[in-house]
N, C-alpha and C positions, 0 to 999 in steps of 0.2 A: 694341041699336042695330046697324044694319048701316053701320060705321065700325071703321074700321082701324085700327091703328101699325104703319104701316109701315119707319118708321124712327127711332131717337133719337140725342141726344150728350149730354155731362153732362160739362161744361168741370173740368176736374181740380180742385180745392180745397183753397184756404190759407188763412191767417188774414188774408193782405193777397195780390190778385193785383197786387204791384207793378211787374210787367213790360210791363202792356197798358195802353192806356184803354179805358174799358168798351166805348167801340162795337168794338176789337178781339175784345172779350171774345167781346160779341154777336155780331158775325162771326163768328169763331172755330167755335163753338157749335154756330148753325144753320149752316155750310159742312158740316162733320161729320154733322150729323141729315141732311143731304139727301145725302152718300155713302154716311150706311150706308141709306138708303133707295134709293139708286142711278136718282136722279131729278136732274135739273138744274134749276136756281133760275128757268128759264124756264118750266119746267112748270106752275111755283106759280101756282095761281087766287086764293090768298087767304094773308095773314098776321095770325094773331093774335099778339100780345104782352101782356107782364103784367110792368108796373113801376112802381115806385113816385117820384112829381116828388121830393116833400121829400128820400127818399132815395139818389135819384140827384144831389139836389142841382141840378135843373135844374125852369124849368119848363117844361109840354107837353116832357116829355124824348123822347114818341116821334117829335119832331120832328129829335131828332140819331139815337136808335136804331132808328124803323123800318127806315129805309135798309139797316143791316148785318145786320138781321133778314132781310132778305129781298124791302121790300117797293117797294123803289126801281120804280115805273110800275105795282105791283101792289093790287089792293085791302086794306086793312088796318084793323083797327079792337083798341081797347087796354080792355084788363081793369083794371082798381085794386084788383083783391078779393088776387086772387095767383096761381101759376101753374098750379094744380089748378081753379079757377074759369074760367081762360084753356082748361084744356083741355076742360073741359065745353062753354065756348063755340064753342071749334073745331071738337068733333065733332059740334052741331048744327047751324053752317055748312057743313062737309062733306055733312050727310045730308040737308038742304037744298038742296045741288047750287052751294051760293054761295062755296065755297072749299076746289074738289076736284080735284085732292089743295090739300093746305094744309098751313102749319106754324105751330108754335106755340111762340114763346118767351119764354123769362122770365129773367129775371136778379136779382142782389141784389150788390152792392158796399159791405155796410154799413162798412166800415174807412175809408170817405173821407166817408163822414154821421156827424155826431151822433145815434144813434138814439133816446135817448132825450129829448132836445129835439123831435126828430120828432114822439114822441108824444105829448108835455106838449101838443103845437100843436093834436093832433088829439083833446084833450077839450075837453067845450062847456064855450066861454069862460066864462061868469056862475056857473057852478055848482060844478063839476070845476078847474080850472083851476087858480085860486087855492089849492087844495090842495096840488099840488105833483105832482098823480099823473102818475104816468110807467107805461112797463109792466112795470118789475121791481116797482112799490107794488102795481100790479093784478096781476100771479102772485101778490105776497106775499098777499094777499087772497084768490085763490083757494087757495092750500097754507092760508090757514085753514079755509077754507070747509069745501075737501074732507078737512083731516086731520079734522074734528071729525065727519064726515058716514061716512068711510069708518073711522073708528078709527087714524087712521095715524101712526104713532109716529116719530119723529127716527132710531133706528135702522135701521125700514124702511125709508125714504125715502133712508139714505146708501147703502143696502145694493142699493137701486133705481138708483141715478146709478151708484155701480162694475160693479154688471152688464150697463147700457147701453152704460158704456165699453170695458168687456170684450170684449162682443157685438161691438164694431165696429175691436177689434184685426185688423190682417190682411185688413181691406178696402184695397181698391185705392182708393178714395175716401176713407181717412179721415186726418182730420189730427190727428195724434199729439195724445193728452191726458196728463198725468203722474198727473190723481188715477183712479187706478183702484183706491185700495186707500179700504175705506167706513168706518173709523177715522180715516185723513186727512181723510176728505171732510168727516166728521161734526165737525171739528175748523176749518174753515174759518168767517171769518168772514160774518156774519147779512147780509146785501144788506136783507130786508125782511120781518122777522121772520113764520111762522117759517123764512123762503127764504132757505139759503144759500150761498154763490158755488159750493160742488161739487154744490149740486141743478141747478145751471142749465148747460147745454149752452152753450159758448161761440159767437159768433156767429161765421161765416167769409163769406170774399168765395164767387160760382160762380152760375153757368149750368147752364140744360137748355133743350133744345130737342126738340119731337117733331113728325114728318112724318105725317099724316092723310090717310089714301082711305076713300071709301066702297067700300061693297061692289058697285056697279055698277062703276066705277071700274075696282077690281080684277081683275073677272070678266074686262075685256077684254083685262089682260095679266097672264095663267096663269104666265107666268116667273117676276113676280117675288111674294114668299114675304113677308105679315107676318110679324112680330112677336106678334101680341094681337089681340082683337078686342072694343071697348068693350061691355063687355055691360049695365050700369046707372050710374046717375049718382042723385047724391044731393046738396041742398043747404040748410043751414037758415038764420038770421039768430036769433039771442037777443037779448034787452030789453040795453039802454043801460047802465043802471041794473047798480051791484058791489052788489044784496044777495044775502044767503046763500041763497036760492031761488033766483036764478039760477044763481050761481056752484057751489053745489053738485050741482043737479039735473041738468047736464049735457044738458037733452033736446033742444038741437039739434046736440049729438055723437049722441047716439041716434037722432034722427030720420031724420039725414043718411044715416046706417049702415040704419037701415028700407028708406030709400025707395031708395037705391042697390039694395039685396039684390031688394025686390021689382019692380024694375024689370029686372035680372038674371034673375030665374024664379029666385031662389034661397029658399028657407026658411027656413035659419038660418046664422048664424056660421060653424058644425064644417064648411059644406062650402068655407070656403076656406082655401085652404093656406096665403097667405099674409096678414101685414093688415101695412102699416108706416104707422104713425100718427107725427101730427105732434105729437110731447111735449116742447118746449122744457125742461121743470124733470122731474126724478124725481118730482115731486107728480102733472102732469100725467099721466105715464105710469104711477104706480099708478090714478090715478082714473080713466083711460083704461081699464085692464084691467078693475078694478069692472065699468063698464059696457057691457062685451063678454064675460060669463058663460060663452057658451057656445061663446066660439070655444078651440082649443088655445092654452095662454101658449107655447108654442114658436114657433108662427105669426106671432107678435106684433113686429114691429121687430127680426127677425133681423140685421138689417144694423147695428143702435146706433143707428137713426132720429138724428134730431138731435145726439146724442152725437159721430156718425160726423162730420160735419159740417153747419154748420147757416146755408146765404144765405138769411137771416130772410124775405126774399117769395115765394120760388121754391122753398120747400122741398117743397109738396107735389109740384111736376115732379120732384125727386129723388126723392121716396117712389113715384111712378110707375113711375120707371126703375127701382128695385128690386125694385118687384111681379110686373112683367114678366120681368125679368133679374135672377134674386138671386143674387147675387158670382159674377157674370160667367155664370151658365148661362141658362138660357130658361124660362120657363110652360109648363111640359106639356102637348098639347093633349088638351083638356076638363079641364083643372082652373082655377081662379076664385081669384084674388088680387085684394086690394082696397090703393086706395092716399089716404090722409088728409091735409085740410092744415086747418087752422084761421090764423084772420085776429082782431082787432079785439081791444082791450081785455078780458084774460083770457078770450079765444078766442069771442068773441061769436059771428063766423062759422065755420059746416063747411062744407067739401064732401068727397066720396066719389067714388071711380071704379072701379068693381069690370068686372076684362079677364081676358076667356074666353083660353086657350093656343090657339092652331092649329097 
């Protein structure tokens, strides 16, 4: 794609941001994405955003956050997938010519929603409902699917959560965890058998926001210097339905990984340097690496992905910001990092976004 980043922000993260209200948040965020883009909020042709009503706790919430997004007299139009899906939509607005330059934000406040009520709401009523499922029973569901599918043992999997932890010690982003040792973790009680509370990355409040040109756009002012340059996009949808076909064969995590790569000109995995995937549970992120064979496991969620921390809708905008910028450096130009978010009852939904270095 000839689509840019030219600028981001990634609003600092806690377990509760209980010093703003969200549309501060929102503010906040994209004020920041549009200074280090060094572009003024008049500029903007267009704002994407990507949030959630139930878990904003509002509804049409882009009714109170478009505004501090950006888009107060501006065109704007709202994602519900999440904020990796918001950003596929922005850079085809942009290369379009319908929101150029543009920005795109996303947020997540889950410490002021009941989240999982949220998602009890969003299985069908007549069938699902009355069960009880929520989306810590559907992980639990999927860590069966896939410990039976991939051989994965309780030991690896606690061994999986302290390394993620680890991984994300010493980032500027992450908000302190205390199980980092995989005897404790392994020792923590069952959420949803066999899921348990040190497999699962705890949820945190945070924003990102990213500033988009196309490449005509750019050409006309040489001064200023992206960031990346979106090189493929990927995106799949899996069946409704928790059975072990679905849940174990992973193939619209694969897909999504396919069709990004070959939309990039790339061939395989090994040539990108980085991947940070969206792995809510240690299950998720062994069964993530299963099905990326041939990329390096060094590559993989260098930063603790989710572990580091985790605004349950807006993760994939963070997995972005790292792909680009991993712990605080830059994408080397001509090298390809890819950045993953999954959505929906045990990750029904992927996308992918894989960005060339300039």
């Amino acid at each position: 794609m000839d689509v840019y980043v030219l600028g981001y922000a990634v609003h600092p993260a806690a377990v509760r941001l209980s010093g703003k209200r969200l549309e501060e948040v929102v503010f906040d965020t994209a004020r920041a994405a549009l200074d280090s883009a060094q572009i003024a909020r008049r500029d903007l042709q267009g704002v994407t955003i990507a949030g959630c009503d139930e878990l904003d706790g509002r509804s049409i919430s882009g009714m109170l956050l478009a505004a501090p997004a950006g888009a107060h007299l501006r065109d704007e139009i709202k994602c519900a997938n999440g904020g990796l899906d918001a950003l596929i939509l922005g850079a085809a607005r942009a290369a379009a010519g319908s929101s150029d330059p543009g920005i795109v934000v996303s947020w997540s406040k889950t410490s002021e929603a009941p989240v999982e009520d949220v998602m009890r709401m969003r299985c069908e009523p007549f069938f699902t409902r009355p069960v009880g499922l929520n989306m810590t029973i559907a992980d639990g569901l999927f860590a069966q699917a896939v410990s039976k599918a991939f051989g994965l043992s309780e030991a690896e999997v606690a061994a999986a959560a302290a390394a993620a932890r680890s991984r994300a010690v010493g980032h500027p982003g992450t908000v302190p965890s205390p199980l980092t040792n995989a005897d404790i973790i392994a020792g923590t009680p069952y959420l949803a058998a066999p899921l348990r509370e040190g497999h699962c990355a705890p949820l945190t409040d945070g924003a990102a926001a990213f500033v988009l040109v196309s490449g005509e756009w750019l050409r006309r002012r040489p001064a200023l210097r992206p960031l990346a340059r979106i090189a493929g996009v990927g995106s799949r949808m899996e069946r409704y339905e928790l059975g072990f076909e679905r849940l174990s064969g992973l193939s619209g995590f694969r897909g999504a990984f396919s069709a990004a790569l070959g939309r990039a000109g790339l061939e395989q995995l090994g040539q990108l340097a980085a991947i940070e995937i969206d792995a809510p549970t240690a299950y998720h992120d062994l069964a993530f690496r299963r099905a990326l064979p041939a990329a390096a496991p060094e590559s993989i969620s260098r930063s603790g992905g989710c572990f580091a921390q985790h605004p349950y809708f807006c993760m994939g905008l963070i997995n972005a910001a790292e792909a680009i910028v991993p712990r605080g450096g830059r994408l080397q130009a001509g090298s390809f990092a890819a950045a993953h978010e999954c959505h929906g009852f045990a990750q029904q939904g992927h996308a992918v976004v894989i960005f060339e270095g300039v």
